[in-house]
py3Dmol code that shows the C-alpha trace and the ligand (Angstrom):
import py3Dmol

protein = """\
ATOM      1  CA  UNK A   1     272.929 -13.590 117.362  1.00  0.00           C
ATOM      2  CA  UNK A   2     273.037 -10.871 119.682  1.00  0.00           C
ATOM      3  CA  UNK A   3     272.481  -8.384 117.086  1.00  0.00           C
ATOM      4  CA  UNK A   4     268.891  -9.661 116.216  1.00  0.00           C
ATOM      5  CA  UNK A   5     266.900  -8.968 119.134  1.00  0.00           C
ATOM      6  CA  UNK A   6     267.275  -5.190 118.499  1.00  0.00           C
ATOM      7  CA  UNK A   7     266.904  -5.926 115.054  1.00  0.00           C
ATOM      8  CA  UNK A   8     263.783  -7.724 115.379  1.00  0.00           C
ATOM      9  CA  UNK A   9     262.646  -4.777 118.086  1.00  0.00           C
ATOM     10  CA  UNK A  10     262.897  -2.586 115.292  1.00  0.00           C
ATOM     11  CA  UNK A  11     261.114  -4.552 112.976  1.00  0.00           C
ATOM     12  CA  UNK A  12     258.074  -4.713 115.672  1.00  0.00           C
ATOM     13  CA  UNK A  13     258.013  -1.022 115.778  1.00  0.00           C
ATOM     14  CA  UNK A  14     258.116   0.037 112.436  1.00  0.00           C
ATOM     15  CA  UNK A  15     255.147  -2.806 112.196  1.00  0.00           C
ATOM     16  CA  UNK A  16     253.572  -0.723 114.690  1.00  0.00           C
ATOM     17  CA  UNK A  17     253.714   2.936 113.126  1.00  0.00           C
ATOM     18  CA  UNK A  18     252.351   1.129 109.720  1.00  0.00           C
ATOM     19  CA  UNK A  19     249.361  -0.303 111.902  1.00  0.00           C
ATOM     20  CA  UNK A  20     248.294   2.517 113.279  1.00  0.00           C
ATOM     21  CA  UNK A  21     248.596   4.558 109.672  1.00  0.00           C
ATOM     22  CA  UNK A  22     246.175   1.811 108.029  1.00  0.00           C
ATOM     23  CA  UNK A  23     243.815   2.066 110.947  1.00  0.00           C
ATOM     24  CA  UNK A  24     243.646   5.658 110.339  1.00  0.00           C
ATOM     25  CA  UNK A  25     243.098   5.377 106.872  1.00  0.00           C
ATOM     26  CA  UNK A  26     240.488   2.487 107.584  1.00  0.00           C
ATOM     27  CA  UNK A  27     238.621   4.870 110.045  1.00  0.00           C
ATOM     28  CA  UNK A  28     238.538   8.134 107.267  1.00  0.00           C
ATOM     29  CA  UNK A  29     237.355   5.314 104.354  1.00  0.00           C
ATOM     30  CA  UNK A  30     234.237   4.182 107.007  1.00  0.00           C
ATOM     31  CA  UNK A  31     233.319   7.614 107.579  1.00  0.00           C
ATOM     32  CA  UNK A  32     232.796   8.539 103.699  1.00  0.00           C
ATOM     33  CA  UNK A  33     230.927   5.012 103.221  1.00  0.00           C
ATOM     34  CA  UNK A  34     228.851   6.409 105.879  1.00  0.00           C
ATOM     35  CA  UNK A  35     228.030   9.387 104.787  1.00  0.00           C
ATOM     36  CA  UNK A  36     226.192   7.428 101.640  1.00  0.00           C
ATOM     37  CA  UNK A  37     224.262   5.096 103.297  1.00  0.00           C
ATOM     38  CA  UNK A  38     220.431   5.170 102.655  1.00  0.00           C
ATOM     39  CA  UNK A  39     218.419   6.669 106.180  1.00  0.00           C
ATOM     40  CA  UNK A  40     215.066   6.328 106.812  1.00  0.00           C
ATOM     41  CA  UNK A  41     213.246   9.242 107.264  1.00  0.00           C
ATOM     42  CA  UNK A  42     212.528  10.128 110.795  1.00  0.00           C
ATOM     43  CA  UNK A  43     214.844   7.445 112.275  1.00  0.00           C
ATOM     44  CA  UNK A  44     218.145   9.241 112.860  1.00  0.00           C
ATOM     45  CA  UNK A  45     219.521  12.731 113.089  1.00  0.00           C
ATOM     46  CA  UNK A  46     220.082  14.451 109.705  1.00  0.00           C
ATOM     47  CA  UNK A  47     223.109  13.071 109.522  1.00  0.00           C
ATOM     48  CA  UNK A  48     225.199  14.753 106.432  1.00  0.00           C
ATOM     49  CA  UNK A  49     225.045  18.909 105.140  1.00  0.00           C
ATOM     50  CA  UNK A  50     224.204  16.928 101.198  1.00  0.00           C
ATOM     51  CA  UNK A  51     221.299  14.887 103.172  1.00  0.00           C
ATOM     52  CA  UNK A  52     220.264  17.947 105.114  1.00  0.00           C
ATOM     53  CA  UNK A  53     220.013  20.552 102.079  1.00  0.00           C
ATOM     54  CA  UNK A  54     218.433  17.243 100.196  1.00  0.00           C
ATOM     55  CA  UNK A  55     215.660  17.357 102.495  1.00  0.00           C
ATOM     56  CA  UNK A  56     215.722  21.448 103.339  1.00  0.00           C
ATOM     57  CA  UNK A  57     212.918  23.437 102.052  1.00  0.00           C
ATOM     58  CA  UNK A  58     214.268  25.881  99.362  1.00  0.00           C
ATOM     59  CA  UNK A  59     211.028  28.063 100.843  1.00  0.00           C
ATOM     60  CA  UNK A  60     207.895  27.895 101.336  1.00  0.00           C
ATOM     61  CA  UNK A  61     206.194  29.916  98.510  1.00  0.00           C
ATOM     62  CA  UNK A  62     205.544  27.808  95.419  1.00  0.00           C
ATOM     63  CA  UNK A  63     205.992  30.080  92.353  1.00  0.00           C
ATOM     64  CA  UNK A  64     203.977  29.034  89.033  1.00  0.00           C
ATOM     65  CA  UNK A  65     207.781  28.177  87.717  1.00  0.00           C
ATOM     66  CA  UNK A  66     208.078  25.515  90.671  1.00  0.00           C
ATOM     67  CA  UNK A  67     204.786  23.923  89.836  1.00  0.00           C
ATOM     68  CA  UNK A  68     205.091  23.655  86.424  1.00  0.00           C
ATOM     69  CA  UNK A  69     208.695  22.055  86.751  1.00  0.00           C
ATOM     70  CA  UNK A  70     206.727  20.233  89.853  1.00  0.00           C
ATOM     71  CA  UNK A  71     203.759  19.486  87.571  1.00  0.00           C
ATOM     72  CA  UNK A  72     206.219  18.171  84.429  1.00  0.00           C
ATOM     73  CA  UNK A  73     208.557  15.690  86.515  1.00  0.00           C
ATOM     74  CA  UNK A  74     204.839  14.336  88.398  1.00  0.00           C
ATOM     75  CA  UNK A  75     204.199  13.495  84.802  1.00  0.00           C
ATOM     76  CA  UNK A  76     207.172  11.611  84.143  1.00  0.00           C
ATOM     77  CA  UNK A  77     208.156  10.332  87.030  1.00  0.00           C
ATOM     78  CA  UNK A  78     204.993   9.529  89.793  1.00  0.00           C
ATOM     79  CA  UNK A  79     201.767   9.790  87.311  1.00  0.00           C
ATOM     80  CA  UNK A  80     202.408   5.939  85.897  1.00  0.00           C
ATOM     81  CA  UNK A  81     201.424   4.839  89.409  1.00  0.00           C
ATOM     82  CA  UNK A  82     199.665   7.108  91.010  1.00  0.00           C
ATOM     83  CA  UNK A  83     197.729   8.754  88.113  1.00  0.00           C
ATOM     84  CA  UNK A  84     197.412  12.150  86.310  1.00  0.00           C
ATOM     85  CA  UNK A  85     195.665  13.348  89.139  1.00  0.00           C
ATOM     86  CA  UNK A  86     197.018  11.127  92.030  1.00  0.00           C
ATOM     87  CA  UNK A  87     194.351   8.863  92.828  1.00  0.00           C
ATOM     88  CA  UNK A  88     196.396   5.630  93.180  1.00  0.00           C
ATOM     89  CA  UNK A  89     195.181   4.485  89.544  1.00  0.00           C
ATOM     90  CA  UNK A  90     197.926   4.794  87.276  1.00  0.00           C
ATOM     91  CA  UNK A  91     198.401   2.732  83.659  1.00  0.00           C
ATOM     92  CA  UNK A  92     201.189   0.494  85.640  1.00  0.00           C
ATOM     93  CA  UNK A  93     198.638  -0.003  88.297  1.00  0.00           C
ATOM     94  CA  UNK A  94     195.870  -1.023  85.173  1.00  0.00           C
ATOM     95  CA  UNK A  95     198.560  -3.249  84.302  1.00  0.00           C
ATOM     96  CA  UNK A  96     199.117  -5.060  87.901  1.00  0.00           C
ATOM     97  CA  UNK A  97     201.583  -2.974  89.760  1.00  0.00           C
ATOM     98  CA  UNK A  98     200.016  -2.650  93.506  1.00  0.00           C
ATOM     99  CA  UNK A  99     198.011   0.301  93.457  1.00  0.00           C
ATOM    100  CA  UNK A 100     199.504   3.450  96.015  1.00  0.00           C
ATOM    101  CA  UNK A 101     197.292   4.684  98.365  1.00  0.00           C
ATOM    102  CA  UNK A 102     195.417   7.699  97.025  1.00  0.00           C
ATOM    103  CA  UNK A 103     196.895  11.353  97.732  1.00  0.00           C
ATOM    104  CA  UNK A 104     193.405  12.613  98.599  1.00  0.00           C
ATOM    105  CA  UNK A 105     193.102  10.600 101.838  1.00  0.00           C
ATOM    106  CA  UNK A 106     192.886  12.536 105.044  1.00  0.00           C
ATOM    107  CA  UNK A 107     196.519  11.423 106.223  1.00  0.00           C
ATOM    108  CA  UNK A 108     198.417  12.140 103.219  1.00  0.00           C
ATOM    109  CA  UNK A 109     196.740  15.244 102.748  1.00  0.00           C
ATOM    110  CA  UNK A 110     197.844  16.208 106.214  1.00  0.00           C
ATOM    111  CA  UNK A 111     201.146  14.463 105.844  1.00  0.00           C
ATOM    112  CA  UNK A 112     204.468  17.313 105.966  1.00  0.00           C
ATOM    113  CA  UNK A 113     206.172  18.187 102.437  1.00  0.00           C
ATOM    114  CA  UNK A 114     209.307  16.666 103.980  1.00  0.00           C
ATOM    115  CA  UNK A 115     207.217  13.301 103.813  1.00  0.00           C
ATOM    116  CA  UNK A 116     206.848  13.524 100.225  1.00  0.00           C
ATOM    117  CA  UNK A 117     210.616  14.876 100.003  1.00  0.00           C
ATOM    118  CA  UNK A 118     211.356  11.605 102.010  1.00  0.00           C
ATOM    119  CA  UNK A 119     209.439   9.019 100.344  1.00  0.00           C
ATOM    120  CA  UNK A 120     210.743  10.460  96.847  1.00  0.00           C
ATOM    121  CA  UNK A 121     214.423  10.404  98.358  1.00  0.00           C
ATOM    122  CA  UNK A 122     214.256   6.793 100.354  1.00  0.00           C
ATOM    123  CA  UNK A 123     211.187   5.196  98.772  1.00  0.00           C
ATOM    124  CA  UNK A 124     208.827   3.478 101.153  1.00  0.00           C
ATOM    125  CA  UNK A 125     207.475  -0.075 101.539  1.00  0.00           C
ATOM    126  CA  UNK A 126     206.487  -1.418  97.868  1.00  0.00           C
ATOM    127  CA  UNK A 127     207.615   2.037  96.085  1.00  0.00           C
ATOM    128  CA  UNK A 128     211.374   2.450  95.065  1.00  0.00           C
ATOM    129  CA  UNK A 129     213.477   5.200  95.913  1.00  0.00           C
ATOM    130  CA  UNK A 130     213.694   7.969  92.957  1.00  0.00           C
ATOM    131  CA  UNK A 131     216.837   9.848  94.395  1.00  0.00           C
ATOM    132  CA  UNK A 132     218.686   8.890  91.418  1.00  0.00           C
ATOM    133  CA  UNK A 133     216.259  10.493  88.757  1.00  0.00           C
ATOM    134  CA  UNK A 134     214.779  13.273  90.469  1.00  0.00           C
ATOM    135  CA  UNK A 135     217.369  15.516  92.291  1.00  0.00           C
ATOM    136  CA  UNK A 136     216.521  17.357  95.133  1.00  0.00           C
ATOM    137  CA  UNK A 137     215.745  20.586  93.919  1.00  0.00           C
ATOM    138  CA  UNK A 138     213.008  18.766  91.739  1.00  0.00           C
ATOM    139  CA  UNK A 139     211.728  16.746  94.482  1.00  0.00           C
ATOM    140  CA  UNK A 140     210.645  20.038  96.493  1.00  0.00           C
ATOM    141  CA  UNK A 141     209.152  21.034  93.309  1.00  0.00           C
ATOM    142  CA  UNK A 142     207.339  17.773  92.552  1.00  0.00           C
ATOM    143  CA  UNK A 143     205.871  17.815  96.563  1.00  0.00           C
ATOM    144  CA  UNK A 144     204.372  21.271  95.959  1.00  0.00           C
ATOM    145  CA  UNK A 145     202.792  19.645  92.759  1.00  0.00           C
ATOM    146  CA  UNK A 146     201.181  17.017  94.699  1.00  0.00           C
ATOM    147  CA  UNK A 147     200.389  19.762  97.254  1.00  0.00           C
ATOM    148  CA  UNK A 148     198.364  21.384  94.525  1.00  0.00           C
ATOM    149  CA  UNK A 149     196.358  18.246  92.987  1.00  0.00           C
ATOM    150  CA  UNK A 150     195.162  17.771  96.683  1.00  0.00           C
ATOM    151  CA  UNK A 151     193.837  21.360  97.198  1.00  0.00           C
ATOM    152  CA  UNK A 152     192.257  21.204  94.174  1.00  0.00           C
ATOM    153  CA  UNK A 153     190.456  17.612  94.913  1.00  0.00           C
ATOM    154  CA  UNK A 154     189.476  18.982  98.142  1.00  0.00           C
ATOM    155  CA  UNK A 155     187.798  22.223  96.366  1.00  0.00           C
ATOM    156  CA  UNK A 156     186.193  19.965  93.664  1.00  0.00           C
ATOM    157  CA  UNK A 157     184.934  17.900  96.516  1.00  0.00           C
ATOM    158  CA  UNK A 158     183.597  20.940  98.609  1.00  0.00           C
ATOM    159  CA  UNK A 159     181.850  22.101  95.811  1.00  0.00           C
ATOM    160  CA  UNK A 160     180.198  19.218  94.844  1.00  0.00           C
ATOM    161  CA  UNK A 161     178.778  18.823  98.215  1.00  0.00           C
TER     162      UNK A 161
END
"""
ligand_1 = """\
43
LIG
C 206.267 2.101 90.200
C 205.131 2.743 90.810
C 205.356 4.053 91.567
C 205.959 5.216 91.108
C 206.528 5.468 89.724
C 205.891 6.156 92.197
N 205.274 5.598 93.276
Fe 204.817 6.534 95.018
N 204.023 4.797 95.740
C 203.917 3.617 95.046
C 203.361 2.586 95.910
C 203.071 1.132 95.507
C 203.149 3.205 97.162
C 202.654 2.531 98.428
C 203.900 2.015 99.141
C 203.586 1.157 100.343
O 202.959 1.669 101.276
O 204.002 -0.014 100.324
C 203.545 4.601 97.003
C 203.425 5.567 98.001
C 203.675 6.913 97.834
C 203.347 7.936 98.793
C 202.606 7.739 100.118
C 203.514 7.308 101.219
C 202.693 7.067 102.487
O 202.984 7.703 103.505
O 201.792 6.215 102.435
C 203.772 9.126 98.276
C 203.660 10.489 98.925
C 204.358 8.829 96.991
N 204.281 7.482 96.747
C 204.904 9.763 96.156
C 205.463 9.482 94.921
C 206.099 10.472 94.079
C 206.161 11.942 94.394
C 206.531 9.812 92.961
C 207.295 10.379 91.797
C 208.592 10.948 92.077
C 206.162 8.415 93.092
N 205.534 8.265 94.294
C 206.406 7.441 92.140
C 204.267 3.406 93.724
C 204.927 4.313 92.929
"""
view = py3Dmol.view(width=600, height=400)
view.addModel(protein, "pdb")
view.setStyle({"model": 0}, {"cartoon": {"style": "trace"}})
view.addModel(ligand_1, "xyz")
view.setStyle({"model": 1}, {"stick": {}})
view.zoomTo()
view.show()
């Protein structure tokens, strides 16, 4: 009998070191969920390097190459909503799908690339995010696009004034 408490002192310990290892591993497992959860844009720190370069301008000069890789993916990807020419009035939208607010309007045409990076990346409100079929590279590209369509309204609507 007198052998036991030891025994069972031992036990306690060794219970002890193994705690402390699983904590440890639980901690390093929360930190890489972390590093994949969804942020809104403008609501925390940039938290990871992958969600900082995601949202880092790769410069601001758009070469012809950019647009026209910006131009093809807008095709694909944003024109069934937000039409050819991004006035809100897509064929999904002929078809039902809430219509987008129009690029042309004065606060999207003021609005920061990185918002059109961000809504792209983390969707907003009724639109989906399209992080998963347009990588970031592309989504740079596609916000210069959309850039472009809005110059070019706002010269078409200069001139016709
Ligand atoms: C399935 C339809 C759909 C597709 C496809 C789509 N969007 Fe949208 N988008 C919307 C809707 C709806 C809104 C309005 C969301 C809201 O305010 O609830 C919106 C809003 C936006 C806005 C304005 C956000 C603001 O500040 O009001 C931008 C910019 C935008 N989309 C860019 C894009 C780009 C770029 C793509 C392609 C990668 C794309 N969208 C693809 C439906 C779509």
């Amino acid at each position: 009998m007198r052998l036991i408490a030891p025994m069972l002192a031992l036990a306690a310990l060794a219970a002890c070191d193994s705690g402390t290892e699983s904590r440890e591993e639980a901690a390093s497992t929360r930190a890489v969920q972390r590093e994949h959860t969804a942020i809104p844009y403008g609501t925390a720190s940039r938290g990871t390097a992958a969600r900082a370069a995601a949202l880092a301008s790769p410069g601001s000069s758009a070469t012809p190459e950019l647009l026209d890789r910006g131009r093809e993916r807008f095709l694909i990807f944003c024109s069934p909503c937000h039409g050819a020419s991004g006035r809100g009035d897509g064929l999904v939208v002929s078809r039902g799908f809430p219509a987008p607010p129009s690029y042309h309007q004065e606060r999207l045409r003021g609005a920061p690339f990185e918002h059109i990076v961000s809504v792209i990346t983390n969707g907003t409100g009724l639109m989906h995010s399209y992080a998963d079929r347009v990588p970031p590279e592309d989504r740079w590209a596609v916000a210069h696009y959309v850039r472009s369509l809005q110059r070019t309204e706002a010269q078409t609507a200069g001139a016709s004034e």
